[in-house]
C-alpha positions in Angstrom: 0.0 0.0 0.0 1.6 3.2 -1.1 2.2 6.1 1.8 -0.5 8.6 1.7 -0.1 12.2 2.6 -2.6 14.9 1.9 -4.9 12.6 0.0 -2.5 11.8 -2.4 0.4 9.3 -2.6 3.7 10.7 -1.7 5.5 10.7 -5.2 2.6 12.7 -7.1 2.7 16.4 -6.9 -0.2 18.3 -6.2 -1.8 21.3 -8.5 0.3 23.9 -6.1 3.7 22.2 -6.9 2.8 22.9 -10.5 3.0 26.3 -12.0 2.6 27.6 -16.0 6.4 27.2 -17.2 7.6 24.4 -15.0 9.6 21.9 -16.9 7.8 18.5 -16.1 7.8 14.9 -16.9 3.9 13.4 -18.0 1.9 10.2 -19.0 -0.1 10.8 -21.5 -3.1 8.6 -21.9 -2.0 6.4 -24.3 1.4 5.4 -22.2 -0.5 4.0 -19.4 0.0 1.3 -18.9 4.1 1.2 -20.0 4.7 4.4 -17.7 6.4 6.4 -20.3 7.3 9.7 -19.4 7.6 12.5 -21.5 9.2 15.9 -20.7 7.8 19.5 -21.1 7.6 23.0 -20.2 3.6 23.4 -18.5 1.2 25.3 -20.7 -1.9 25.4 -19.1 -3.1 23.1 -15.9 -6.2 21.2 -16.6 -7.2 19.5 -13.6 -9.2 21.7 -11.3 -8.9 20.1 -7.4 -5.8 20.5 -5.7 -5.6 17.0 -6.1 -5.6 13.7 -8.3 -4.6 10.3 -7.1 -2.9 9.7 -10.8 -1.4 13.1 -11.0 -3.1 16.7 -11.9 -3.5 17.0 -16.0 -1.7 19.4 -18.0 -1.5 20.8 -21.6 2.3 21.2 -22.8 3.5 24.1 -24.8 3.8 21.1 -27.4 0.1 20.8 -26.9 0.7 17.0 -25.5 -1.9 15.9 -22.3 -1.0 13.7 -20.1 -0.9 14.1 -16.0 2.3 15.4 -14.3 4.4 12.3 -12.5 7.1 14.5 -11.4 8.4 18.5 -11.6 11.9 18.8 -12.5 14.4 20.6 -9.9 14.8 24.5 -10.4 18.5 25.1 -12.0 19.7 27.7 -9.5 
């Protein structure tokens, strides 16, 4: 059973950890069930709750969907 914090499991960030810009990695619906990621800069954040037990849904500026499975570390 995975480790639940907020609602949400532990290695999913929530719609506040995601901001227009961010660089991120996604599933898009169609790589499911592999798990493939793929990597992006945020467009626009679809999903409206602060949370999502799959990850919150986002539009790339390459216009791909898919639902955020991690945000990349700032470069400082």
């Amino acid at each position: 059973m995975l480790e639940q914090r907020n609602n949400r499991p532990s290695d999913v960030p929530g719609r506040t950890d995601i901001k227009p810009g961010a660089r991120v990695l996604i599933v898009q619906k169609l790589d499911q069930r592999s798990g493939k990621t793929t990597g992006g800069i945020v467009q626009d954040i679809l999903t409206k709750s602060a949370t999502h037990p799959h990850g919150i849904k986002v539009r790339l500026v390459s216009g791909e969907v898919g639902r955020v499975k991690e945000v990349a570390a700032r470069d400082a």
